[in-house]
C-alpha positions, 0 to 999 in steps of 0.5 A: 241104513247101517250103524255101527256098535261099539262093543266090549272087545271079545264079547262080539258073539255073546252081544251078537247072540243076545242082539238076535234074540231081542231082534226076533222077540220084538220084531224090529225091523233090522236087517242084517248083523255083521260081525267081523273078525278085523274089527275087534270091538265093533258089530255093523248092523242093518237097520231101518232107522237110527231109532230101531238101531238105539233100541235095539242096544238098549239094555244089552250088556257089553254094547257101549254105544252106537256110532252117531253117523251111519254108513253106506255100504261103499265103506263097509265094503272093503272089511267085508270082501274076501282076501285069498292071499294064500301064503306058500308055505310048505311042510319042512319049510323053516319060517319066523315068527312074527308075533306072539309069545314066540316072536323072532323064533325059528321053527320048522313046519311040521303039519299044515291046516287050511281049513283052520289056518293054522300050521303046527311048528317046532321051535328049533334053537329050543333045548326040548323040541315041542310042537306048537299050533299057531296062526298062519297069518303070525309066520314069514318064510325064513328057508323053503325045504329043500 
């Protein structure tokens, strides 16, 4: 069966690191823990029963709950599937940014990442040009290079 946790957003790792000790020290029967990058606050996790699911959130820090209703895997499903949507951005494209500090921004690709998903742009209507790392997934081609 598979349960979800509530968790204090960002401590997603330390909980899932701590659940993972408690789990093998005293040898219940869970199964698999997801921990998934889109659901901020949440672990979903593989477990025998509703019962070996509660006591394994006993006394762990930043767990606030377990959701009453368990899941089938149709509906994890979708969260857990890769996306390949590559985006087509090329060095020299001028891009906007759609979030962040720089939100509305205009700057210029300078390097691309893909293993990090990240690209390194430089802000153009800025007096000092300085070069800012930023998420792929926070930019929108403006102008493709020429």
């Amino acid at each position: 069966m598979i349960f979800v946790y509530r968790v204090t957003a960002g401590q997603e790792k330390v909980v899932t690191d701590v659940l993972k000790n408690k789990i093998t020290k005293d040898r219940l029967p869970i199964y698999a823990i997801a921990l998934l990058e889109d659901m901020r606050g949440y672990l979903i996790l593989e477990a025998e029963d509703e019962v070996v699911a509660r006591q394994a959130a006993m006394k762990i820090p930043h767990i606030k709950g377990v959701l009453s209703k368990s899941m089938g895997i149709e509906e994890i499903a979708p969260l857990i599937e890769t996306r390949t949507t590559k985006l087509q951005i090329a060095k020299g494209d001028v891009v906007e940014l759609v979030s962040g500090p720089f939100k509305g921004e205009k700057a210029k690709i300078i390097k691309i990442d893909e293993s990090k998903d990240e690209v390194t742009v430089e802000l153009l209507e800025v007096a000092v040009p300085i070069p800012v790392t930023i998420k792929i997934n926070i930019v929108k081609i403006y102008k493709k290079a020429e």
